[in-house]
N, C-alpha and C positions, 0 to 999 in steps of 0.2 A: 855513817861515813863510808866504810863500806859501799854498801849503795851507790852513795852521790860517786866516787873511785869508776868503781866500774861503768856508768852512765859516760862518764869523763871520756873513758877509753874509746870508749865505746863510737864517740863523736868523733876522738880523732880516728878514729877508723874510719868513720864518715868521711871525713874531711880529705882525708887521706885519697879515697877513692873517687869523691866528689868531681864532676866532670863541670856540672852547669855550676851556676853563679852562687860565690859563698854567701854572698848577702844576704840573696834572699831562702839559702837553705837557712843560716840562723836564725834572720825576722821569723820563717814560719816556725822554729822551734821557740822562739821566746813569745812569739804573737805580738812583737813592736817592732818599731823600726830602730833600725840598727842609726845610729850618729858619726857624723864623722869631724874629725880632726885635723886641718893643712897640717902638717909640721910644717911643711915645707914643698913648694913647686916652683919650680924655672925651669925653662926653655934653655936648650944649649942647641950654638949652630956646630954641627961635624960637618966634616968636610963633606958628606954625599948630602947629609940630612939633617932637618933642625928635627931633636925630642925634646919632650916634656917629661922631667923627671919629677914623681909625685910621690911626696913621702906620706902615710894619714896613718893614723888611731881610729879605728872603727870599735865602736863604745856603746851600750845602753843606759849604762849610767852614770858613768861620767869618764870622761878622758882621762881621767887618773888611773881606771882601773878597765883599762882595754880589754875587748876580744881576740884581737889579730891587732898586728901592725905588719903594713904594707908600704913596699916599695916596686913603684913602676916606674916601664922608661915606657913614654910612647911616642911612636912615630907621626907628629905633625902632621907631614904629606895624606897621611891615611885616614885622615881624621874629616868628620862634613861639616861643615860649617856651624852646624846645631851640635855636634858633641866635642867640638873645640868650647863655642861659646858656654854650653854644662859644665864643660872641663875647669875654665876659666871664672866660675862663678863661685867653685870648691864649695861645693852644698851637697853633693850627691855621692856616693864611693862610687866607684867605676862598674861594676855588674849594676847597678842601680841607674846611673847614667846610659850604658850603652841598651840596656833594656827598655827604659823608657821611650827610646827614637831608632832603636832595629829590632826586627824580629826574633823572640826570644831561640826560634831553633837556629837562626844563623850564626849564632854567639856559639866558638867553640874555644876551649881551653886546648891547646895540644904541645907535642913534647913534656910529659910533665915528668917533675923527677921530683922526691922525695929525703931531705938530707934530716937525720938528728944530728945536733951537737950540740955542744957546748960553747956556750956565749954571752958572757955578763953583761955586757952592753947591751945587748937584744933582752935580756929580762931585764935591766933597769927599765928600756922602753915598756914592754910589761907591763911593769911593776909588779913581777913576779920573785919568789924566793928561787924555786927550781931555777938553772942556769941552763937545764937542757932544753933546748929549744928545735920544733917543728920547723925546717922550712921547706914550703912547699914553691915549686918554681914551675912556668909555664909563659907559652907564649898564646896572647889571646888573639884571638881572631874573630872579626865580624864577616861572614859571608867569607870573600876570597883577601881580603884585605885583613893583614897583618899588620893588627891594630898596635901592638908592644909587646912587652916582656915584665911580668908580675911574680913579685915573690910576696908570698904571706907566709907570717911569722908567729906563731901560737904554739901554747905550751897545756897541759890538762890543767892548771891553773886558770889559767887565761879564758881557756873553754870552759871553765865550772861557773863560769861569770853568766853563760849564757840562761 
């Protein structure tokens, strides 16, 4: 137990520092592909801009017992026509989608800020016992287009899953 503990840490340290795409750093630690979950997406028009606000559960084994749970807002406008239509298809998690139809070095994560707390609702999402919860927050970019704004949600539970 031990062990598996320290491994745990270990990952959110990873995670922590992690620059490129979570996705696909957990696929190559589990050697499967990661699943994913709509909760929930809609479109909302603001006044400068219509986003797309995407809620998912990214899972290997089942949705009940999540890796991360993410919530992004993204900017429409910024979006090409092939990763609106991926977007809209909700089959792919978003580092898996924008990977697939841009170049994996023009894909940057930047601004990223790192918060612990405490938050029952976010481990009910989970479905974790710990209530202290990872969020990691970042705005993604393809190229020069500032694609949205993504927070992922993980706790050393949630990563023991991996």
């Amino acid at each position: 137990m031990k062990h598996l503990l320290h491994n745990t840490l270990n990952l959110i340290d990873k995670l922590i520092e992690l620059n490129s795409s979570t996705t696909i750093f957990l696929e190559s630690l589990r050697g499967e592909q990661l699943k994913v979950m709509v909760e929930s997406q809609t479109e909302k028009d603001m006044s400068t801009r219509c986003t797309i606000i995407r809620v998912v559960k990214l899972f290997f084994d089942s949705s009940e017992v999540p890796v991360l749970y993410c919530k992004s807002t993204l900017n429409k406008d910024k979006l090409t026509r092939e990763e609106y239509q991926l977007l809209m298809a909700e089959e792919l998690s978003i580092g898996i989608l924008f990977h697939q139809v841009n170049n994996g070095n023009s894909i940057q994560k930047k601004n990223i800020s790192i918060n612990k707390e405490v938050n029952p609702v976010l481990a009910m999402s989970l479905n974790v016992k710990s209530s202290v919860i990872f969020k990691k927050d970042y705005e993604y970019w393809v190229g020069d287009r500032e694609v949205g704004h993504i927070c992922e949600f993980f706790n050393d539970e949630s990563l023991a899953r991996v």
